[in-house]
N, C-alpha and C positions, 0 to 999 in steps of 0.2 A: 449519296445522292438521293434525296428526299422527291416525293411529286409534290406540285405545287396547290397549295392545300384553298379550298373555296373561300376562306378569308383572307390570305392573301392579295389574292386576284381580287377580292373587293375592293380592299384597301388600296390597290397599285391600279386599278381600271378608275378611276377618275382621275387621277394626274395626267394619265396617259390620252385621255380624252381627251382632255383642255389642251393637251400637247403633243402632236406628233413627230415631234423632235427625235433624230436618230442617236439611242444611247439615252434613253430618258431611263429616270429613273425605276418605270417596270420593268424595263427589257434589262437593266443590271438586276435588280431583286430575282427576276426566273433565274437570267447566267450565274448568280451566286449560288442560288438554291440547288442547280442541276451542279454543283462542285460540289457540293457536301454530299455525303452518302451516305445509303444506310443499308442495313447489316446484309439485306438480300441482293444490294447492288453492289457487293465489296468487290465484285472480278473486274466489273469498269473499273471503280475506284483503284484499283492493282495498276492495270492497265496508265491508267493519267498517273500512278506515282510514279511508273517505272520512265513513264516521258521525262515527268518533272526531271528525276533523278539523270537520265541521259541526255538531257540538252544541258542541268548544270555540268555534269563529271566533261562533257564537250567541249562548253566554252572553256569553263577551271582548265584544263587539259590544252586545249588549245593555244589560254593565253601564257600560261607556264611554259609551254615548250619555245614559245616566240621570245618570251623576255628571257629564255634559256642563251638560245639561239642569238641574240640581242645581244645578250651579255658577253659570250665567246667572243663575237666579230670587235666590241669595243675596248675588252682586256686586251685583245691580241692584236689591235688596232696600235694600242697607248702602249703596249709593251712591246714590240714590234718597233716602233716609231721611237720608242724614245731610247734606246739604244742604236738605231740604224739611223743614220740619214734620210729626210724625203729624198733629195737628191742626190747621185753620185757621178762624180766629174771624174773623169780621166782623158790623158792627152792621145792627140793621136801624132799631132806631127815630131815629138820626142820627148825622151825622159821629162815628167815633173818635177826638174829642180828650181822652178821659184814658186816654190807650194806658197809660201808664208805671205808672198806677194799679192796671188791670188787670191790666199784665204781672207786679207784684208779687205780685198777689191769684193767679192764676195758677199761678204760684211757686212760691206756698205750699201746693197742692195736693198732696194727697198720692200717689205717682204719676209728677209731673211732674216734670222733670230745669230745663228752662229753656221761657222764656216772648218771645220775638223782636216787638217791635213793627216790621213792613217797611212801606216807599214799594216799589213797583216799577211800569217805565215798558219800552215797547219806545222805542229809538232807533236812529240809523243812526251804525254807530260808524265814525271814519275816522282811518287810521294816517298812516304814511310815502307821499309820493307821491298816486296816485289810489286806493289800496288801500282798500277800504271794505267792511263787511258789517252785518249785521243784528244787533243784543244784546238782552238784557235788562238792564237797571240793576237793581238790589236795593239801595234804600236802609236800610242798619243801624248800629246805635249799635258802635263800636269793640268796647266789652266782650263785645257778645254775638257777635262775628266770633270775639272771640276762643277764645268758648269751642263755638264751631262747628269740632269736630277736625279733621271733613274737608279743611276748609277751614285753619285754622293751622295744623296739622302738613304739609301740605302745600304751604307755600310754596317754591316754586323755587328764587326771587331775588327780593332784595329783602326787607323786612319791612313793618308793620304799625305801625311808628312814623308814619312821613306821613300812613298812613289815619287814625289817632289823634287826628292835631293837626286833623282836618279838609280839609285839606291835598291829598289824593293820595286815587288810587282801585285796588284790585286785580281784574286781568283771569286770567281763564285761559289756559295755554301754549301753548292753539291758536288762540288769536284772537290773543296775543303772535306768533306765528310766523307769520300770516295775514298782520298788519296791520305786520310788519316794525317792530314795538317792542320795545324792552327797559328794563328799570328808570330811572326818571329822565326816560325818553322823552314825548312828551305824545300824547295820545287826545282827538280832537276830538268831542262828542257834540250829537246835532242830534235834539232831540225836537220833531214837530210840534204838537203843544200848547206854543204860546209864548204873546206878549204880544198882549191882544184892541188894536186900532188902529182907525183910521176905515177903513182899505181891509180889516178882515179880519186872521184870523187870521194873525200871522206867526213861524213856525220860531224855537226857542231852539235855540240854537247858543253852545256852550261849549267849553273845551281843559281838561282836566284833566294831573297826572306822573301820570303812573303807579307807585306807593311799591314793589308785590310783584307778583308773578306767582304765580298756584295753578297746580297739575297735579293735580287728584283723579283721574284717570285715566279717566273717564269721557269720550268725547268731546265728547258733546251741551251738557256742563255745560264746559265748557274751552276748547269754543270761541264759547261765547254769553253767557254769566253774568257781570258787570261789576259788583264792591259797589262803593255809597259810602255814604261817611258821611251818614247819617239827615237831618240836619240839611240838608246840602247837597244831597240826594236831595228834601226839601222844598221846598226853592227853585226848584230845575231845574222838577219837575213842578208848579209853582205850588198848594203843598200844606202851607203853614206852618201847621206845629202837629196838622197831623193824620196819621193813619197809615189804610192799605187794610185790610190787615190783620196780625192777632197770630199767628206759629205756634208751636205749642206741641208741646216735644218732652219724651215720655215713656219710664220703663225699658221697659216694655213694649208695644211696637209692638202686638202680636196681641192684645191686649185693651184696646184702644184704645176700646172702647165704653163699657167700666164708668166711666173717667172720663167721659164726656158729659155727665152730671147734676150730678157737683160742679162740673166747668165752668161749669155753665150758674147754681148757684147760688152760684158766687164774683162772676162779673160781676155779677148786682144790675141787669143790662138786658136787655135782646132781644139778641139774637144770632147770627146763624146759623154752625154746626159743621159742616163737611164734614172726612173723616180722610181718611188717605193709601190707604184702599183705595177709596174711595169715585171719588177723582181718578187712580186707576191701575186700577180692576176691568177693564175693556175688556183693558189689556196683561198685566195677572195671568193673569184667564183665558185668554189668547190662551195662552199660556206652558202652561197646565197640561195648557188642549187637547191641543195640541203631544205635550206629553211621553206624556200617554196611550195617545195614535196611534200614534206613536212603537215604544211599547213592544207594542201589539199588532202593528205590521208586522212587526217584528226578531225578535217570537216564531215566526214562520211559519218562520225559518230554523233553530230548535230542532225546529220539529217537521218540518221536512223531513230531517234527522239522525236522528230520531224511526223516521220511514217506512222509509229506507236500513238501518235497526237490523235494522226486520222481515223485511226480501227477503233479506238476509244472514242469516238464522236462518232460513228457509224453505229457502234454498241450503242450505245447513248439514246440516239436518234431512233434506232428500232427500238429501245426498251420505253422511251417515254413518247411514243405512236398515238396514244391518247391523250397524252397531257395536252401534244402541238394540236391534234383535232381540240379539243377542249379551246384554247387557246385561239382559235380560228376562227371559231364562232362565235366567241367572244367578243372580236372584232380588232384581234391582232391581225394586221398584215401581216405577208409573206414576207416582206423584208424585214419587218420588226422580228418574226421567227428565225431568221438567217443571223442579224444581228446577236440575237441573242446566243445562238452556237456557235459565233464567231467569237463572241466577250467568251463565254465558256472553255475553247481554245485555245483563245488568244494568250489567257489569264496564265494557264502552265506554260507556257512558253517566255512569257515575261517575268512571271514568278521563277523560273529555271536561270535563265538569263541573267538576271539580276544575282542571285545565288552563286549562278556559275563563276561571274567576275567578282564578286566577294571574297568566297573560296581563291581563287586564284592569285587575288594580291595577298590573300593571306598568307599564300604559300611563297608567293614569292621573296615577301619582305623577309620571310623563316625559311630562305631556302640552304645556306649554309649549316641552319642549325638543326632542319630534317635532314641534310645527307650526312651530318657527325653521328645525329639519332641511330640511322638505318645501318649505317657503318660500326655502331657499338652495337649493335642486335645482331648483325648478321656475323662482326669479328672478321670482316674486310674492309678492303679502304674501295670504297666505293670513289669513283671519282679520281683515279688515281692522277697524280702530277707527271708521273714517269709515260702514261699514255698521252693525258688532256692539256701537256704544256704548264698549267695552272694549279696555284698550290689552290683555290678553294673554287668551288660551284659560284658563277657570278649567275646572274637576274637583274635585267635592265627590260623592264618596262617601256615599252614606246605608247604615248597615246594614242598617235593613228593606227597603227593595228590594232590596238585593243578597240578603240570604236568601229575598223571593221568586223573583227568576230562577232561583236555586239550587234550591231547591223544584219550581219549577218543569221546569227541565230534567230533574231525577231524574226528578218523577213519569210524564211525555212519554215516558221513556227506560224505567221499568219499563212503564209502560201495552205501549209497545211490543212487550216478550217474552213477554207474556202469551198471543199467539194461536199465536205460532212455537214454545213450548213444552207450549201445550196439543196442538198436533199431536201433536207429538213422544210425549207421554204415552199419546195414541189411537194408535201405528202398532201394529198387528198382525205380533209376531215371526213367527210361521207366515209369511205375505205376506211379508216384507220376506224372509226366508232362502231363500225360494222363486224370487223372480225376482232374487234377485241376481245 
């Protein structure tokens, strides 16, 4: 940060004559001048780099963690949803045996995408060896597996022909990898609801091949999720002919309530409807809490850049005490000196700003291929799936957040120049040429 030298001011004082326009081109020539520095003013200069640097690493920071946070709620939205039902029917006034009926009637609704009649049972599934863990079974009709994307477009290995015939059952690739199976292989299934006997209830125990393997990517669902065939899903859980319940999947998730009532008046019985926010509000909100929080702690590091703005323009302001007397006399107004401490302030805060959201998408667009980076440096799996649900780091961007932090950072960053520029405006040329 240089003083502003007597040719200057010659050169920038008759435009500024001719114009008292706010932001003329003097009052930007002094705010550029007062940004550059020089060698005996390097501690300001430290000072406004260490803002610059803290309002960018804020916003960058801020908006990475949001399109983090973005990204979780939407993978586990789509993956979530597209193995579950939005909605799930069950009866109240007796057993569901005209599933198929319903499911048609269902269907037909307008809305609705498809209509799933399931059996599902918890069982103790056991592979190769002693290897054993804990599943759930989903008994479903071939067709509607098949129009279950998540699940068909994601088959490994193997297909959906064996499921078909009845035949063969499809596990996900972490309980394949667990249980040391692979296509063709057999999975032994032992639900303790078997056959009633004179001693007591005793364990059904069955071997199934195994026809396909899924990967949805999800861990929770890949390594616990086991379909079979409906029919055969009957049998096991001694439930011929009837179904638990219906889940009905529609175009639109988020307004999942307005169908409730033709639902309720295509069944033609009692019913009870619970939808997918109903069975997830607990993890939703948990998630949103989160992101909130989130985004008020991450702010505190904007507005600490914020603060650093204002001690560097206070420094400023007492170091070039002669320059503004000089400048005063000259026949700058007070607000043309304000102005000009303001562009001065202003400029690292927008310069940061800008930087910061740069940074930020850059990180984001590379965020799977920075957390492989940090994971092969550090020799862990950063991000693990066995914790975060998700085989990779998502990032989804939202533009209205990101134009708030932006927003935001600006307004933090002018608020800031407001007090160091109004000094500035109050200094007293008499005083300031006096004791300099």
């Amino acid at each position: 940060m240089t003083a502003v030298t007597e040719n200057q001011v010659q050169a920038a004082e008759r435009p500024e004559k001719s114009s008292s326009r706010p932001f003329s081109a003097f009052e930007r020539l002094v705010a550029w001048r007062y940004l550059r520095s020089r060698r005996k003013e390097a501690f300001i200069s430290v000072i406004a780099g260490f803002s610059f640097i803290g309002i960018m690493l804020g916003v960058a920071t801020l908006i990475i963690v949001m399109a983090v946070m973005n990204g979780f709620r939407t993978e586990l939205i789509s993956r979530i949803l597209g193995i579950n039902g939005h909605m799930i029917v069950q009866p109240i006034d007796g057993p569901l045996n005209n599933y198929a009926e319903l499911a048609t009637k269902f269907s037909g609704v307008k809305g609705v995408t498809m209509a799933i009649p399931m059996v599902e049972g918890q069982v103790l599934a056991q592979g190769v060896g002693d290897s054993s863990t804990g599943a759930l079974v989903r008994g479903i009709r071939a067709d509607d597996l098949s129009k279950m994307k998540s699940v068909s477009d994601h088959i490994q290995s193997g297909d959906l022909v064996g499921f078909a015939s009845g035949s063969g059952v499809a596990i996900g690739s972490r309980m394949a990898e667990q249980l040391g199976i692979t296509v063709g292989g057999t999975i032994t299934l032992t639900s303790p609801n078997g056959d009633v006997t004179p001693l007591g209830m005793n364990p059904r125990v069955k071997a199934y091949t195994v026809s396909a393997i899924y990967e949805i990517g999800m861990s929770e669902y890949d390594s616990t999720i086991i379909f079979m065939p409906l029919e055969e899903a009957q049998l096991f859980f001694n439930a011929e002919g009837l179904v638990q319940s219906i889940e009905i999947f529609v175009e639109h998730p988020d307004v999942v309530e307005e169908l409730r009532q033709p639902i309720e008046d295509a069944a033609g019985r009692q019913i009870f409807i619970t939808d997918w926010r109903d069975r997830n509000k607990t993890f939703f909100s948990t998630l949103e809490v989160q992101s909130n929080v989130m985004f008020m702690i991450l702010s505190l590091i904007v507005l600490v850049a914020a603060l650093n703005i204002i001690s560097g323009l206070i420094m400023l302001v007492k170091d070039k005490g002669s320059d503004i007397a000089i400048l005063r006399t000259m026949g700058a107004t007070s607000g043309s000196v304000m102005r000009i401490f303001f562009m001065t302030g202003a400029a690292i805060g927008v310069a940061g700003t800008v930087a910061g959201v740069a940074l930020g998408v850059v990180v984001c667009l590379n965020i799977e291929s920075i957390r492989q980076f940090f994971s092969w440096i550090s020799g862990t799996t950063i991000f693990s799936p066995e914790l975060y649900f998700l085989n990779q780091l998502p990032a989804d961007m939202n533009a209205d957040e990101t134009a708030l932090v932006v927003v935001m950072a600006l307004t933090l960053s002018f608020l800031a120049t407001i007090f160091p520029a109004w000094r500035a405006s109050r200094l007293d040329p008499v005083q300031a040429l006096r004791y300099d």
